[in-house]
N, C-alpha and C positions, 0 to 999 in steps of 0.2 A: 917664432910663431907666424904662420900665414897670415895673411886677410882673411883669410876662408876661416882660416881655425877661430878669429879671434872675432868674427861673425856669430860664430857657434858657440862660441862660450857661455855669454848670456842666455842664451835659452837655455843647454846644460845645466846651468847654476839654478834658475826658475825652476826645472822641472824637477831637480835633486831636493828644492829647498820647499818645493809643495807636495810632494809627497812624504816630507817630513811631519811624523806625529798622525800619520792617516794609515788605518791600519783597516784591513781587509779584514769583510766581513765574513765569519766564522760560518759552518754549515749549521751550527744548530741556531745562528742568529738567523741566518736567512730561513730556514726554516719556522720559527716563531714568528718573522714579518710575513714570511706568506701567508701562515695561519692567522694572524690579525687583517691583512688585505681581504681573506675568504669569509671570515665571519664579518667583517663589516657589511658584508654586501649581501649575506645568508640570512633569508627570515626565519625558518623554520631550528628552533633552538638546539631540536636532536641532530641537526646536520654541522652545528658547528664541528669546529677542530678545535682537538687538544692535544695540547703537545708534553707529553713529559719524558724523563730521562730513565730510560729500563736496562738492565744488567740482564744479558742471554746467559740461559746455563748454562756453565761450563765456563764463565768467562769472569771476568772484575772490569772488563769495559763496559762503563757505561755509555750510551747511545740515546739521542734525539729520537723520539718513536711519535709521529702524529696520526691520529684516528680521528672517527666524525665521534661524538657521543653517541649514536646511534651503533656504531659500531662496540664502544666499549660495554654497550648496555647488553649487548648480543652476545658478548664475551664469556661478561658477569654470568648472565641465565644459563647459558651452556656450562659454564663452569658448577654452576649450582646442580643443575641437573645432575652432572658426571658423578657428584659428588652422593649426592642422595640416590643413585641410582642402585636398586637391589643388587649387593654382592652374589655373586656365584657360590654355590657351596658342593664343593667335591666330596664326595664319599671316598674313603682306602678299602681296597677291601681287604 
């Protein structure tokens, strides 16, 4: 072994032996800490974020989905609407 190599060692070893046990953060962590950074700092309670975990159709993955409440509230009403909205009724002739 070198000088050089055996320079290098020691920081190798430190850098191998601290990134031991330290595990990178996940997209739906980082997204739940940005949503707790946004509402700390958000007065208005319909603007917060929520963050939950929604399955698209067609699929069994589930996924990290964040909205303001505001948004989920807009959701819900549109959804109700659709729902209650007078059916078409076709005649045969």
């Amino acid at each position: 072994m070198t000088l050089k190599q055996a320079s290098l060692l020691p920081a190798a070893i430190v850098l191998v032996v601290s990134t031991i046990g330290v595990r990178a953060e996940t997209e739906d962590e980082k997204l739940s800490r940005m949503a707790d950074d946004y509402n700390a700092q958000v007065a208005d309670e319909s603007q917060e974020v929520v963050c939950r975990m929604v399955t698209e159709v067609g699929s069994r993955i589930k996924k990290k989905q964040c909205r303001t409440k505001a948004q989920i509230k807009q959701d819900e009403d549109e959804a109700e609407r659709f729902a209650r909205r007078p059916k078409n009724s076709y005649k045969s002739n």
